[in-house]
N, C-alpha and C positions, 0 to 999 in steps of 0.2 A: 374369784380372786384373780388378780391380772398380775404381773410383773415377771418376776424369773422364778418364781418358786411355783408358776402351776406348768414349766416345761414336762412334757413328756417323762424327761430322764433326767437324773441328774446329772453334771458334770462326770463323776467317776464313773457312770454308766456308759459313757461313749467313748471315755479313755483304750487306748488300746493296751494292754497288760504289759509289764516288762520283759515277760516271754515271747508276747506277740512281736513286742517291735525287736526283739534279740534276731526271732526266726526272720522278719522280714529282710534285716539287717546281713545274715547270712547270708538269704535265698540274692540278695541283691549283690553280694560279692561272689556268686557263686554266679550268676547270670552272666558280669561282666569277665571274671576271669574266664569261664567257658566259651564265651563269645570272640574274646583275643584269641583262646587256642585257636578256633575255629578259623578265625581272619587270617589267620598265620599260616596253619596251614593249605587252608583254600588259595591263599595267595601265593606259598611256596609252591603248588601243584602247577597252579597255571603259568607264573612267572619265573619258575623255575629252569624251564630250557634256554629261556632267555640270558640266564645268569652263566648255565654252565655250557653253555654251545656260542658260537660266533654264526649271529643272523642277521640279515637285512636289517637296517633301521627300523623300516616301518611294520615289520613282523617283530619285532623287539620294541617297540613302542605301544604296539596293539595286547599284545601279549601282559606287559606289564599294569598297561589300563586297566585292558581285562580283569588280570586277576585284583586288582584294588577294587574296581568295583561289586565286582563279586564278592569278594572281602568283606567290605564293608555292607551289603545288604543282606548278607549270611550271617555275619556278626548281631546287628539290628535284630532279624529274624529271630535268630538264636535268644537273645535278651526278652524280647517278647513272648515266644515261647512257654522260657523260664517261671515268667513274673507270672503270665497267665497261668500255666501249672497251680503255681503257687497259691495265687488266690481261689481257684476249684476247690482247693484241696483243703482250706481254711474256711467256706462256707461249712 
């Protein structure tokens, strides 16, 4: 027999469950909210003397890069992390 009825699975077989996409749905606002703290604070750490001390420009420029970049690949990190977790954990 050829057409759509000798697939493997059916349609409802591949569906992800309305619990499954709830949990992913969480674990995904739970990644990104985690990942802001994360950026926040990493970046208040680093770019914080800059904020409450009077520095050089350029050690107050370095300083503020820094911790943004930082931030932001700690954040990243952080989100991958997460989702990788998540999927281990669901096989």
């Amino acid at each position: 027999m050829t057409g759509p009825d000798c697939r493997a699975g059916t349609m409802e077989d591949r569906r992800h469950s309305r619990a499954q996409r709830d949990a992913i749905t969480v674990e995904i606002g739970y990644a990104l909210l985690s990942a802001c703290f994360l950026g926040a604070v990493v970046f208040g750490a680093v770019a914080g003397p800059a904020a409450v001390r009077t520095l050089p420009p350029a050690v107050e420029r370095t300083l503020l890069t820094t911790g943004l970049w930082l931030a932001v690949v700690l954040a990243a990190v952080r989100v991958v992390h997460v989702l990788r977790r998540h999927a281990r954990r669901e096989r």
